[in-house]
N, C-alpha and C positions, 0 to 999 in steps of 0.2 A: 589139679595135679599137685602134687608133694613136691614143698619144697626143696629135696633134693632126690632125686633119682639117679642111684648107684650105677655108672659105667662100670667101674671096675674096684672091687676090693680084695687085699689078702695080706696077708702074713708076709712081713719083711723085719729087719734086724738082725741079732744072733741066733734067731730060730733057723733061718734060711740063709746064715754064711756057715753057719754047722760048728758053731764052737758055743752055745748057749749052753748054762747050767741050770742046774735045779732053783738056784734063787732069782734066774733071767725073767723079768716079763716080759708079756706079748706084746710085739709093737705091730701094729695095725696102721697100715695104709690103704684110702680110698678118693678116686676121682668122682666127683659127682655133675650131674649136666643139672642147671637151672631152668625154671620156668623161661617161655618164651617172652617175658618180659624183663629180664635179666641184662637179657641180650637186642632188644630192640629199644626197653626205654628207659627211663632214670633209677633204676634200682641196680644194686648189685651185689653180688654175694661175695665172700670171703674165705681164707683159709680159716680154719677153725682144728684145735686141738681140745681131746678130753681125758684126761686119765683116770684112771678106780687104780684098786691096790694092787690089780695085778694084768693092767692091759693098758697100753698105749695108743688113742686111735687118733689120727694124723689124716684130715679132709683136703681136698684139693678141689676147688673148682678148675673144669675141663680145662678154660683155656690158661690159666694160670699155671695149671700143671702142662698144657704143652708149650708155652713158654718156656719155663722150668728144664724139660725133658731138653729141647732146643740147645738150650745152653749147657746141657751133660754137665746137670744139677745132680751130685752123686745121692744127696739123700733124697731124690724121687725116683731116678731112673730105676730101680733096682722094682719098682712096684709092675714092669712091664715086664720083667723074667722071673719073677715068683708064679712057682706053681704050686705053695701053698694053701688053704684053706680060704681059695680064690673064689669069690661070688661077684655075680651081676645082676642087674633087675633086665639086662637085653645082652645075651650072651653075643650075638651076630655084632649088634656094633661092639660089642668089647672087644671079638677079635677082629675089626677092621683094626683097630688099634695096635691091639697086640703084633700082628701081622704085617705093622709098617714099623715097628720099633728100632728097624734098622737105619731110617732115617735120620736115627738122633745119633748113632755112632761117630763120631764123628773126631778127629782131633783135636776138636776141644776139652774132649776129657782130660788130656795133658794137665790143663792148669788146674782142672775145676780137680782133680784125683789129685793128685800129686800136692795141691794147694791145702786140699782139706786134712790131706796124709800130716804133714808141718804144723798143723795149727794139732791134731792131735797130738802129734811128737811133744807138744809145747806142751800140752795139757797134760801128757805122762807125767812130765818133770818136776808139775806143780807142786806144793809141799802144801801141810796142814794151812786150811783156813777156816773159818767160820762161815765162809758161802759155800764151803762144799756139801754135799747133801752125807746123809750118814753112810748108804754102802759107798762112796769114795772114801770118806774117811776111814773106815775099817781097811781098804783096798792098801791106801798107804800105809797103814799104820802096819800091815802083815808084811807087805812087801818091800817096804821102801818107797815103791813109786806107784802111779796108776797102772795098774797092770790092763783091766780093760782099755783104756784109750792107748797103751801098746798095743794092744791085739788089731785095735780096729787102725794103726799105724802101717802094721805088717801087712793088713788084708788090705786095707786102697790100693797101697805100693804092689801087692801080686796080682789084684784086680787089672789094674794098669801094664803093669808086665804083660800079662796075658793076653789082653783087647789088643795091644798093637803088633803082638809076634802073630795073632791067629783071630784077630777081624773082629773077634767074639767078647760077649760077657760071660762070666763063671764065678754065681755071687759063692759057690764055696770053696774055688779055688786055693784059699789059704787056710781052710778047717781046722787041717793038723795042727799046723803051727800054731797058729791063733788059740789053739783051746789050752796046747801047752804054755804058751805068754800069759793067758788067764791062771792058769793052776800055779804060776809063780817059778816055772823053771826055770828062766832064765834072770838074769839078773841086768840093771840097768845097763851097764858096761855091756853087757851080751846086746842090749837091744840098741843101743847107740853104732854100735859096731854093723850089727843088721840091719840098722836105715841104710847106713851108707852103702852095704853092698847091693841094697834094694833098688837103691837112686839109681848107682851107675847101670845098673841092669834095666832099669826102666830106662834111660834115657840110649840106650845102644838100641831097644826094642823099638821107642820113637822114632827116633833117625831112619829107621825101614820101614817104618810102618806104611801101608800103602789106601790107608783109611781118608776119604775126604777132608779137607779143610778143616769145613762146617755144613752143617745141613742147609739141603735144597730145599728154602722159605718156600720157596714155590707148591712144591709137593707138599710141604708142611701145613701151608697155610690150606690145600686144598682136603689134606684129610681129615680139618678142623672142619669145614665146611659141607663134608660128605656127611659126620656125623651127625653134624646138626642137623642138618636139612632132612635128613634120615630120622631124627628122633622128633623133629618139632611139625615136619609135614609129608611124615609117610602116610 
């Protein structure tokens, strides 16, 4: 058996919240299930990332990524509502999967959205440094600030707005906006002003939101168990 056998891959990032450009790479996400001795004896596998010049590909071992998803980890979750250039080596258990994804909704997204949104906020404001890679530095040097890590400020904060007025994920719910914060129309003053009206709106949306705690470990841990038992002794 191959070392890793694809549950689930596809296309996530700015391809699929719908504000990518022409100089955007492709960022690739995929879960893999390991050999049966991964999971019974002393070996085990890892996350792993690879990049070329113009694709991002981001590995996830199964149970690590349902860990992950568990805790409404915002950069894996989004790999379960992409229906982009989506493949698997066993379509059947990929959509057990996919078709439990509601399990991870949960109000934990609160901190883990909301958390990641602040630490981008921060990273907007940054100024030139010599650890920044070279399109940041062009990014500030055009606009003043990171205009991407705004974009992707506004979409967590509408992501989040959204999942607690209406149950749901909606990875291009903030497209519009987000491609204009990319193209440089608004200015920092403009995007400081639109956190906070972001916040207070997310946090009115929280307060009713009528979404679980946190996920049912139970179920969780059982449709870790379905899969496996489904891939390693069907």
């Amino acid at each position: 058996m191959a070392d890793r056998y694809t549950l689930l891959k596809g296309l996530v990032g700015s391809h699929v919240y719908g504000y990518a450009t022409e100089s955007s790479d492709k960022d690739y996400m995929s879960v893999y299930l390991s050999p049966l001795d991964h999971y019974f004896g002393l070996r085990s596998s890892s996350t792993s990332m690879t990049v070329t010049d113009s694709e991002d590909n981001c590995e996830y071992e199964f149970l690590k990524f349902m860990k992950l998803c568990s805790s409404f980890n915002p950069n894996v979750i989004p790999l379960l509502w992409t229906n982009k250039e989506t493949q698997s080596d066993n379509w059947d258990l990929a959509l057990e999967l996919i078709n439990n994804r509601h399990l991870f909704v949960t109000k934990l997204a609160y901190n883990t959205l909301v958390g990641y949104s602040v630490s981008q906020r921060e990273k907007a404001r940054k100024q030139l440094t010599g650890k920044l890679g070279e399109k940041r530095k062009d990014l500030i040097e055009k606009y003043g600030f990171d205009v991407k890590a705004a974009a992707h400020t506004v979409r967590l904060m509408k992501t989040a707005e959204h999942l607690f007025k209406y149950n749901e994920i909606k990875l291009d719910v903030a497209a519009e906006e987000c491609a204009e914060y990319r193209s440089g129309k608004y200015s920092w003053e403009d995007f400081e002003d639109r956190f906070e009206v972001l916040k207070k709106r997310v946090d009115l949306s929280f307060q009713d939101s009528t979404l679980p705690e946190k996920p049912d470990m139970d179920k969780v841990n059982n449709l870790c168990v379905t899969v496996l038992k489904c891939f390693h002794f069907k």
